[in-house]
Phi, psi and omega in degrees: 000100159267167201331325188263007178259312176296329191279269192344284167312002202235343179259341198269291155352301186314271199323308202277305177342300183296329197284330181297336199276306180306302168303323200256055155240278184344296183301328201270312191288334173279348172286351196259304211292351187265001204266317185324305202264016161271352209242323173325296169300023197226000000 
């Protein structure tokens, strides 16, 4: 494995990291709007 196949595979990590991040916010904000009326009752 030389240097530009690792750097390449290290932006290709990057990319699915973010995409993984973004999806899983989305997931974070509809989980906060159900929480919102849960934490009201407690």
């Amino acid at each position: 494995m030389d240097r530009t196949d690792s750097y390449c595979s290290l932006m290709q990590a990057k990319s699915i990291a973010l995409l993984a991040l973004s999806s899983n916010n989305s997931l974070r904000k509809e989980i906060a709007k159900g929480d919102e009326h849960a934490t009201e009752d407690m």
